[in-house]
C-alpha positions in Angstrom: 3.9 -19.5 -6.7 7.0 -17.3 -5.8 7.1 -16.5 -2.0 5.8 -13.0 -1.0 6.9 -10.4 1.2 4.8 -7.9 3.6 5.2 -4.0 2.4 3.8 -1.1 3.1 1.8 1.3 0.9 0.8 5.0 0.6 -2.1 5.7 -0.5 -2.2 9.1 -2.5 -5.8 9.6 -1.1 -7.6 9.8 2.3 -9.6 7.0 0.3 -8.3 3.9 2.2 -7.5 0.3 0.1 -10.3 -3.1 1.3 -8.6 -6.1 2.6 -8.3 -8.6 -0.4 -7.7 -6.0 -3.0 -5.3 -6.8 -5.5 -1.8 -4.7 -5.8 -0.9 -3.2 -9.5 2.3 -2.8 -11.5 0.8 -1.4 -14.7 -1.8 -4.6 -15.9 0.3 -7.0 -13.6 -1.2 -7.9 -10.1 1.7 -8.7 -7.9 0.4 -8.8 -4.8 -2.8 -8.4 -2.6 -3.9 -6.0 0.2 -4.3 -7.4 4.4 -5.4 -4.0 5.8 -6.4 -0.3 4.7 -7.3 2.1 6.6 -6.6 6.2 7.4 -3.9 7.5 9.1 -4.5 10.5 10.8 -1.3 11.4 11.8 0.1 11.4 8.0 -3.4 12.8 6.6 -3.4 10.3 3.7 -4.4 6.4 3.7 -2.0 3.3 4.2 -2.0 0.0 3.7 0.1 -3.4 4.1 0.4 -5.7 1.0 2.2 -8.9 0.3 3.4 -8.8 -3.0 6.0 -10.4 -5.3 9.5 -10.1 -3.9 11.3 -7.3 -6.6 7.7 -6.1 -7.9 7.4 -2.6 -6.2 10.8 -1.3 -4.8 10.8 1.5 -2.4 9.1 4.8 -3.8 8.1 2.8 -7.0 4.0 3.8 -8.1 1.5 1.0 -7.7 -2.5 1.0 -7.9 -4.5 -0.7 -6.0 -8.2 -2.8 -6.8 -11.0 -0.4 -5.7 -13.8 -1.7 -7.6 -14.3 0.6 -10.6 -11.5 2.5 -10.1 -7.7 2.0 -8.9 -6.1 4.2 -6.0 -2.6 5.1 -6.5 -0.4 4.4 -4.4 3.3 4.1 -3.4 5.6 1.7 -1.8 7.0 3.0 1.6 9.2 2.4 4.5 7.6 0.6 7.5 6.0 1.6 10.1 4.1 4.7 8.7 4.7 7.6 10.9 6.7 11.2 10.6 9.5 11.8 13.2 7.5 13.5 16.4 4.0 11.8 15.4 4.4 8.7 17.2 3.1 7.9 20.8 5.2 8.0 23.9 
């Protein structure tokens, strides 16, 4: 089993990915989800995925497991905030 690395997703949706869900490339999973949830500064849904080293490169399209449907998704730059949205 090839190492995995930790990435961070976009969700396209305020729909927010389960823990455990698995993480798309077309009909190849390549990784799985460790946290969803909303984020209310960026008005859309994240989560963090381990996945395949090379699998999803930065703005690449991905789905994500949500039962009877898949979310779409996108790979992004962490940590998830816009300039002047985070905390002081």
């Amino acid at each position: 089993m090839p190492k995995k690395i930790l990435v961070g997703l976009q969700l396209e949706s305020r729909r927010a990915a389960r823990e455990g869900a698995d993480v798309y490339v077309g009909d190849k999973v390549v990784g799985q989800v460790t946290s969803g949830s909303l984020a209310p500064s960026l008005g859309v849904a994240v989560a963090m995925a381990y996945i395949i080293p090379g699998s999803i490169v930065l703005d690449q399209k991905a789905e994500l497991d949500a039962g009877r449907t898949r979310l779409a998704a996108e790979r992004v730059k962490l940590p998830f905030y816009k300039n002047g949205t985070a905390r002081k």
